[in-house]
C-alpha positions in Angstrom: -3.5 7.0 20.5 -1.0 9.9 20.3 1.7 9.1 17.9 4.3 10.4 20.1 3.7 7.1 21.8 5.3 5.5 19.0 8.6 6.9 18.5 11.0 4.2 18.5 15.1 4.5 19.6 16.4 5.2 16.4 20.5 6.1 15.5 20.8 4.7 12.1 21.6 7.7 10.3 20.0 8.3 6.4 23.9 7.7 4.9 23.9 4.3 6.4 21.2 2.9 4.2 21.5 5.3 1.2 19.9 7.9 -0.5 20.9 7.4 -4.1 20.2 9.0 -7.7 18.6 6.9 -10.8 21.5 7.0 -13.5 20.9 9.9 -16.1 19.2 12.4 -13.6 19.7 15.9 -12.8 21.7 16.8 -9.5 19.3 16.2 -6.6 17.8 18.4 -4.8 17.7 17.8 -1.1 19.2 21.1 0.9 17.3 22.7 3.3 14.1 24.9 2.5 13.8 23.2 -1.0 10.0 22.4 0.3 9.1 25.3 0.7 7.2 25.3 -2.3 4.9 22.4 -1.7 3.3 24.3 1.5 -0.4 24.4 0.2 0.5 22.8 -3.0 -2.4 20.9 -5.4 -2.4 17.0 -4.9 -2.7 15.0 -7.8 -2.9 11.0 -6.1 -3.1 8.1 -8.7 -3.8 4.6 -7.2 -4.3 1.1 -8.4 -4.7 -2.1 -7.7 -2.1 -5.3 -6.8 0.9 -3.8 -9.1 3.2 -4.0 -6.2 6.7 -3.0 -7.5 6.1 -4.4 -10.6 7.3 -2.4 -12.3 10.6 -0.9 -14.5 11.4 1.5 -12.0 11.7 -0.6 -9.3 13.5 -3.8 -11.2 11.0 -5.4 -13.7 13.1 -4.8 -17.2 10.1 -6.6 -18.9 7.1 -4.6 -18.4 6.3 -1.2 -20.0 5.9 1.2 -18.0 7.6 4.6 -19.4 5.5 7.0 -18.0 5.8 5.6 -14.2 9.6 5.2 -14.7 9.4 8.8 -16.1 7.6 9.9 -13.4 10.1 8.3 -10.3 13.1 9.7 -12.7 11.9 13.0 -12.4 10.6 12.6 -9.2 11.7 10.4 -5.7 11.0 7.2 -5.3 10.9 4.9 -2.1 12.3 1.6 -1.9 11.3 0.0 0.9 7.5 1.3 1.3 5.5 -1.1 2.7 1.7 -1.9 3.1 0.0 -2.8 6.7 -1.7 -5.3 4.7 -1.7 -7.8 1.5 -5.3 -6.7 0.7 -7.3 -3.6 -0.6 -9.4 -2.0 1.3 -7.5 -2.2 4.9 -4.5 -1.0 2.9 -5.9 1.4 1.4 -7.4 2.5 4.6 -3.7 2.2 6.7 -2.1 5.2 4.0 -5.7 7.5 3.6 -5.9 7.6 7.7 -2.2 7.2 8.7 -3.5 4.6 11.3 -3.2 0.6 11.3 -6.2 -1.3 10.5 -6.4 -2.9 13.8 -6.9 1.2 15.3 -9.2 2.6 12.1 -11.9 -0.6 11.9 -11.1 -1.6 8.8 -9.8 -4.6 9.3 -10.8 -6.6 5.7 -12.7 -6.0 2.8 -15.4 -3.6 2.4 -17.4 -5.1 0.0 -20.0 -7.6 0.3 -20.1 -10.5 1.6 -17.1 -9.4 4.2 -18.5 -5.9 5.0 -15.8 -4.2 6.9 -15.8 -0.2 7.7 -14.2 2.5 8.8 -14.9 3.3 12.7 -17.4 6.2 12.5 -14.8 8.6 14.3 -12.0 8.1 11.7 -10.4 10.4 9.7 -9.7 10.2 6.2 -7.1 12.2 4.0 -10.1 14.0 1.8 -11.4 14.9 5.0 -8.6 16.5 6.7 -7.4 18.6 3.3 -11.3 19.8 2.9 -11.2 20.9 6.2 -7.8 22.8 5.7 -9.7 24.5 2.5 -8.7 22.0 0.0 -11.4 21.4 -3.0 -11.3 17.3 -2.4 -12.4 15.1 -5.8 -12.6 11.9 -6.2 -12.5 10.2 -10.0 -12.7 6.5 -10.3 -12.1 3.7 -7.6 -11.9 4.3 -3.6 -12.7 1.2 -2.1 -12.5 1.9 1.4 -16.0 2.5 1.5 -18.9 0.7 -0.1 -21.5 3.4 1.4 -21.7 7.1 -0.2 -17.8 8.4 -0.9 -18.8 11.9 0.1 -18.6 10.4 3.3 -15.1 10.4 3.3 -14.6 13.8 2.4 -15.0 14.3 -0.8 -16.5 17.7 -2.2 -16.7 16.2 -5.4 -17.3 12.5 -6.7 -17.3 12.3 -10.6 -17.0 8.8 -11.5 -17.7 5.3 -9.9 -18.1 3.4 -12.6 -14.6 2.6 -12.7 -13.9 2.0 -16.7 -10.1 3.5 -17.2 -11.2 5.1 -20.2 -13.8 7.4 -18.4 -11.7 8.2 -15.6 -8.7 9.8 -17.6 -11.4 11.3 -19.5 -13.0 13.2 -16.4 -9.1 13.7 -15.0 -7.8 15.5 -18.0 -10.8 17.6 -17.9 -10.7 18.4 -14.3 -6.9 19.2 -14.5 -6.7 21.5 -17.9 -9.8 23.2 -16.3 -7.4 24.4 -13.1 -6.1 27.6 -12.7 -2.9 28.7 -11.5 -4.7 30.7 -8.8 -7.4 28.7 -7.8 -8.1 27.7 -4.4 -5.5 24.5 -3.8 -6.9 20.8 -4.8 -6.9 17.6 -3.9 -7.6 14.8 -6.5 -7.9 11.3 -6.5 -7.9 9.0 -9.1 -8.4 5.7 -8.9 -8.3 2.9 -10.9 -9.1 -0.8 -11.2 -6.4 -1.4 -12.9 -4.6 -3.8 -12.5 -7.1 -5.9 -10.8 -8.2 -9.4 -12.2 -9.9 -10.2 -14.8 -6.6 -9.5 -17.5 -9.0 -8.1 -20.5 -6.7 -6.1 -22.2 -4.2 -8.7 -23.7 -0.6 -9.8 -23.8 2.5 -8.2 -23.8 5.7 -10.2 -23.9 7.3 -7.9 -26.1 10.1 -7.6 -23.8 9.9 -11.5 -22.1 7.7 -12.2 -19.0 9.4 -11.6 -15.5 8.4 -15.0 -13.7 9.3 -14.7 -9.9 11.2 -17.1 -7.9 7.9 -18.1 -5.8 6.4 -19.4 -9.1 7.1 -22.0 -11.3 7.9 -21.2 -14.8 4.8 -23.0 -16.6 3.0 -22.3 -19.6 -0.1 -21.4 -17.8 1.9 -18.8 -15.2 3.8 -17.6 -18.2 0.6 -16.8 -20.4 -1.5 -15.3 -17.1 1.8 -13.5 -16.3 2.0 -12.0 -20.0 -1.4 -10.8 -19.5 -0.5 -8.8 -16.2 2.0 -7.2 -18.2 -0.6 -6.1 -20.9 -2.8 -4.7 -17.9 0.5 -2.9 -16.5 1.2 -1.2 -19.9 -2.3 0.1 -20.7 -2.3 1.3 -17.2 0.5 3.0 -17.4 -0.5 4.4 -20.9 -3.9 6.2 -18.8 -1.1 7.6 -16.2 0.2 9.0 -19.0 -2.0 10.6 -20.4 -3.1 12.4 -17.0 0.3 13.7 -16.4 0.4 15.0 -20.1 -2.9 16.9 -18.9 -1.4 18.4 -16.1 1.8 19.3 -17.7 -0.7 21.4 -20.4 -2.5 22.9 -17.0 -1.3 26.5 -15.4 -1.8 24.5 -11.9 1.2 22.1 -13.1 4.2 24.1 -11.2 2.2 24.2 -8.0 1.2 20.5 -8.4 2.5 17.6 -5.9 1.7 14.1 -7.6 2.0 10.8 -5.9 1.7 7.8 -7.6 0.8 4.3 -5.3 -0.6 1.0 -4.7 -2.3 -1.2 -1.9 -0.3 -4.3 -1.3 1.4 -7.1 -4.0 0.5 -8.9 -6.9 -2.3 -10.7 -7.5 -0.1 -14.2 -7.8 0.0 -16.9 -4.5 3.2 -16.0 -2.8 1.9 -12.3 -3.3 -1.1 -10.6 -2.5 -2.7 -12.2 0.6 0.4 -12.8 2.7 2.7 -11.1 4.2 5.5 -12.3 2.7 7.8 -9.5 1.3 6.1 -9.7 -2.2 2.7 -9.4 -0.6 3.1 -6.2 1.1 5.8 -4.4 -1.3 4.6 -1.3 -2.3 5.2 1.7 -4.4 5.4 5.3 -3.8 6.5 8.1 -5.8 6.2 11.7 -5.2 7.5 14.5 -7.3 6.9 18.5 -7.9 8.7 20.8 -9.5 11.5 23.1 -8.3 11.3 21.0 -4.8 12.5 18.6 -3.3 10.7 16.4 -4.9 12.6 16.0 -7.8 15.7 14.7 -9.3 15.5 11.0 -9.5 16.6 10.4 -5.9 15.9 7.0 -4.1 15.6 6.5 -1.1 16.4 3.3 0.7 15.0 3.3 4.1 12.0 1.8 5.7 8.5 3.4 4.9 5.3 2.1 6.1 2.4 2.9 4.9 0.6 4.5 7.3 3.5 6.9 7.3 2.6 8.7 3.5 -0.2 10.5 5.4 2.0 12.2 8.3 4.7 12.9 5.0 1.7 14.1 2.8 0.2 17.0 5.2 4.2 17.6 6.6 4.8 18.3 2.9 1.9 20.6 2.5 2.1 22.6 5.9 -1.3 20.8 6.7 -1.3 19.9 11.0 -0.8 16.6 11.3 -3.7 15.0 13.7 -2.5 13.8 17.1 -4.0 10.3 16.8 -1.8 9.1 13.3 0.2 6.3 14.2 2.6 7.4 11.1 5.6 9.5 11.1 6.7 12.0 8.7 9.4 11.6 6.1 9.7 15.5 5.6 13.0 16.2 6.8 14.7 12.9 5.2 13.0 14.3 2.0 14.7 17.4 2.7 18.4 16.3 4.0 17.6 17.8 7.1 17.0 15.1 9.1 20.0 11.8 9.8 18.1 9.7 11.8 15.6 7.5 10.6 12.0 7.8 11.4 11.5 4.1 12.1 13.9 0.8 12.4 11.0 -2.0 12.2 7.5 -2.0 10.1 4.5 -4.0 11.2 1.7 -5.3 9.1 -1.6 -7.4 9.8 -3.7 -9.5 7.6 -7.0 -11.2 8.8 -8.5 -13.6 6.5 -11.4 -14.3 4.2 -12.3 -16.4 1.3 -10.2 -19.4 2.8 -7.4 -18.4 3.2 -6.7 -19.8 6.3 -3.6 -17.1 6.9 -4.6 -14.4 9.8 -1.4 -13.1 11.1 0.9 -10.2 12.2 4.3 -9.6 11.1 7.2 -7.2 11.9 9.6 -6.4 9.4 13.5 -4.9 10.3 15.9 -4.3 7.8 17.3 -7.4 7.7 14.9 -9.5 9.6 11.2 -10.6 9.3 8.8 -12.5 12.0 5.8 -13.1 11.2 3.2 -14.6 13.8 -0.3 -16.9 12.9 -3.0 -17.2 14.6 -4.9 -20.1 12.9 -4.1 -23.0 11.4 -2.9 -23.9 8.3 0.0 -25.5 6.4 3.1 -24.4 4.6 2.8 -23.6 0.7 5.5 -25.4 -1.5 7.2 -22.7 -3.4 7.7 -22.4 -5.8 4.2 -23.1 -6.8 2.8 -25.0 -9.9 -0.9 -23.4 -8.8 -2.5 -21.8 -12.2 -2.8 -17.9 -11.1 -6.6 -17.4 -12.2 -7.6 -20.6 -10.4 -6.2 -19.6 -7.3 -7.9 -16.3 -7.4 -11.1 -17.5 -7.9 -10.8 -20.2 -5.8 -11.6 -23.0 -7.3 -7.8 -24.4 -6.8 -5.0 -23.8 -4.0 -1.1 -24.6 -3.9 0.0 -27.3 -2.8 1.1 -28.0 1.0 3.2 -29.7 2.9 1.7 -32.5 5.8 1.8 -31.2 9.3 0.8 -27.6 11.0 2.5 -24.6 9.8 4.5 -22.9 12.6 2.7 -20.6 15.0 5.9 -18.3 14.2 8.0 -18.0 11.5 11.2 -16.4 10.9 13.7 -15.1 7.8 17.0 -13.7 7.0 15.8 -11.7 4.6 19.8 -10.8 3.8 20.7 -14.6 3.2 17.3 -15.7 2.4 15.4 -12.9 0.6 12.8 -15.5 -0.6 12.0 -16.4 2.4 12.1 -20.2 1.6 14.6 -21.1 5.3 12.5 -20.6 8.7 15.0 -19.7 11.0 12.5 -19.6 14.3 13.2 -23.3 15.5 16.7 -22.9 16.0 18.5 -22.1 18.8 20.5 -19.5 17.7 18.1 -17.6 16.8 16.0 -18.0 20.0 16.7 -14.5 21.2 16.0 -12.8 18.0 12.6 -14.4 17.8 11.7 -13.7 21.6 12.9 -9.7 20.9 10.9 -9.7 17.7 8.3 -11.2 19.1 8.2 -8.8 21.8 8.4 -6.1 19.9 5.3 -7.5 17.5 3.1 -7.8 20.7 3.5 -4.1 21.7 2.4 -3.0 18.5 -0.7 -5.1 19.0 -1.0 -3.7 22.2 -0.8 -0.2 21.5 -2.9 -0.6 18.0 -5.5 -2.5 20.2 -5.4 -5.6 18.1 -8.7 -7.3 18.9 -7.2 -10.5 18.1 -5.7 -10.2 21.8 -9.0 -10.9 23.4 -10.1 -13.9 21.0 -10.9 -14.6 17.6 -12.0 -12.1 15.3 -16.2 -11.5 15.1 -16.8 -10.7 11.7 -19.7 -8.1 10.0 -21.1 -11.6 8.8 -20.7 -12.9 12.3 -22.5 -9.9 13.8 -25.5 -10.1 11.5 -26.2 -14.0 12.3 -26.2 -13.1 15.8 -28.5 -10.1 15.8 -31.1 -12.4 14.0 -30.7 -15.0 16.8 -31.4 -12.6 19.0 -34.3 -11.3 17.1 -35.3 -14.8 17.0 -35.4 -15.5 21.1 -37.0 -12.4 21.5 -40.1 -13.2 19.1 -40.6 -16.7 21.0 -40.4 -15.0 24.5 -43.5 -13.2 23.9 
């Protein structure tokens, strides 16, 4: 699908939602042409797991995280980048294809048992920068494969063991070993981090941020402590790989990115699409661009837009099919209107959950539709974090069907705690929302549209039944 075919009517210029500066920064640098260095620039892009914007840059005054805050000060920073889901792999699959999960395949996990995959003909970022002459590495974690990485792209693949301390090892090395003249890069590094299980201990050195969609109990407060211990000696290996770069002749010519998949791992997070389940970083930054200067930008970003922005940025063509659009011009003050006015994200369920749905997101409002049953989750929730991630225990429910639609002021109601869609003033706005959601499943062909979901599990039952009435017809 051509992505022209999803240019929306637009109008709201860049001024009326902000572009602002993080206090104590340099005057930013946004004026025309100021990208011009990051044409064929190195990419250094460090990923991990359910951080979400947990993090001091974004809010979170009790976690350490110096060397990300360091990096969005010096950097830019997005503040309303969100994920097309509130799990891994078809996250991670939405921003390394620039297409929704419902157009790529990759609709769930891709581990066993659930199996998901890539469709055969889809494009992934390492592929498209090797084919533009990029020397593509991968170090650590991918996850939107569980078959050979080189698949993907990759020229290289160093490390999938995915222990933190051997893949800053392998990244240090790989980046003091680059020249200022070599042929341009591409590395990703990927972590586990800051997955479950919390092995690294506690940090409460500065408090424990408890959010309003969980209760404040010893048990949340001591798994929540332990987040923050996984947060700091993540952001301790960042770090360290940003120290190797800035010791590398390649460091000038250098665009780093810094990102996530989808929420934290807490219920009321991670697999919903509630706004703390598909809250997402991103930071970018280079030197003597653009890039630079602690500027924040305010607007909506989905995440199937960083891979439009990415190849915009480095003067790479951007592939007809991407369902993303680029950010290059906002980035360079070139551009007033904004790119889009609504994002729209998916999740389709496993491991009991009971929560497949769609969702669109405007600035102020968010709709989100499901398509099998289930109740509503009391929040804020008393459920012990570990438990429900292993799921051995669930929050507690109200009586009586959840609503096929759902709707929030996310202005007045940024919890979303008051469901709006039942009354009648706000009939229109769920009927133009809702309109609006089933177009994007159209044009994404959502398969969900033609009836429920088969799953990799499904199709393997089925193929031995088969089997099976083909042996007893002979």
């Amino acid at each position: 699908m051509n992505r022209r075919e999803f240019l929306n009517r637009s109008g709201i210029t860049v001024a009326a939602l902000g572009v602002s500066r993080m206090p104590g920064t340099g005057k930013a640098q946004a004026e025309s042409g100021a990208l011009s260095k990051s044409r064929g620039a190195n990419v250094l892009l460090i990923t991990c797991h359910d951080i979400g914007r947990h993090l001091g840059c974004y809010g979170v005054d009790s976690v350490h995280t110096a060397n990300i805050d360091a990096l969005a000060a010096g950097g830019i920073r997005f503040q309303n980048y969100f994920s097309t889901d509130c799990v891994c792999s078809p996250s991670r699959g939405g921003f390394l294809t620039g297409r929704y999960p419902q157009s790529n395949g990759l609709m769930g996990l891709t581990h066993k048992p659930w199996g998901r995959s890539l469709n055969a003909d889809e494009r992934h970022l390492a592929v498209i920068l090797r084919d533009a002459g990029y020397e593509t590495t991968l170090i650590g974690l991918q996850h939107v494969t569980s078959g050979d990485p080189h698949e993907l792209g990759y020229n290289n693949v160093l490390s999938q063991n995915h222990k933190a301390e051997e893949t800053v090892k392998l990244a240090r090395k790989f980046l003091r070993n680059k020249g200022k003249a070599d042929n341009p890069f591409y590395l990703e590094v990927g972590f586990f981090e800051v997955h479950r299980p919390f092995t690294v201990g506690e940090d409460a050195e500065k408090g424990v941020f408890v959010p309003k969609y969980l209760q404040d109990t010893p048990e949340i407060r001591e798994d929540l402590a332990r987040f923050q211990g996984t947060i700091r000696f993540f952001d301790r290996c960042v770090g360290e790989i940003l120290d190797a770069l800035k010791q590398s002749p390649a460091a000038e010519k250098t665009l780093v990115v810094f990102t996530s998949d989808h929420g934290i791992p807490y219920p009321g997070a991670k697999w919903s699409l509630f706004e703390p389940g598909i809250e997402n970083p991103l930071i970018m930054s280079q030197p003597k661009t653009a890039l630079q200067g602690g500027k924040v930008y305010h607007q909506l970003m989905s995440n199937v837009d960083f891979l439009p922005t990415l190849l915009d940025l480095l003067g790479v063509a951007i592939p007809d099919n991407l369902q993303g659009y680029s950010f290059k011009e906002v980035v360079a003050g070139t551009k007033s209107d904004l790119p889009r006015r609504e994002i729209f994200a998916q999740r389709t369920s496993h491991a009991l959950r009971d929560n497949t749905s769609r969702a669109i997101r405007t600035d102020r409002y968010k709709l989100i539709r499901y398509f099998e049953p289930g109740r509503v989750i009391e929040f804020p929730t008393d459920a012990v974090p570990q438990r429900v991630a292993g799921h051995t225990e669930r929050p507690k429910r109200k009586s009586g069907q959840r609503p096929v639609v759902q709707l929030f002021d996310l202005k007045d109601d940024p919890h979303e705690r008051k469901d709006l869609a039942a009354l009648p003033e706000y009939a229109e706005m769920v009927r133009d929302l809702s309109n609006r959601l089933w177009q994007w499943m159209e044009r994404v062909g959502d398969p969900i549209l033609k009836g429920p979901l088969v799953t990799p599990y499904y199709r393997q039952a089925i193929q031995d039944y088969h089997r099976f009435r083909r042996q007893t017809q002979r």
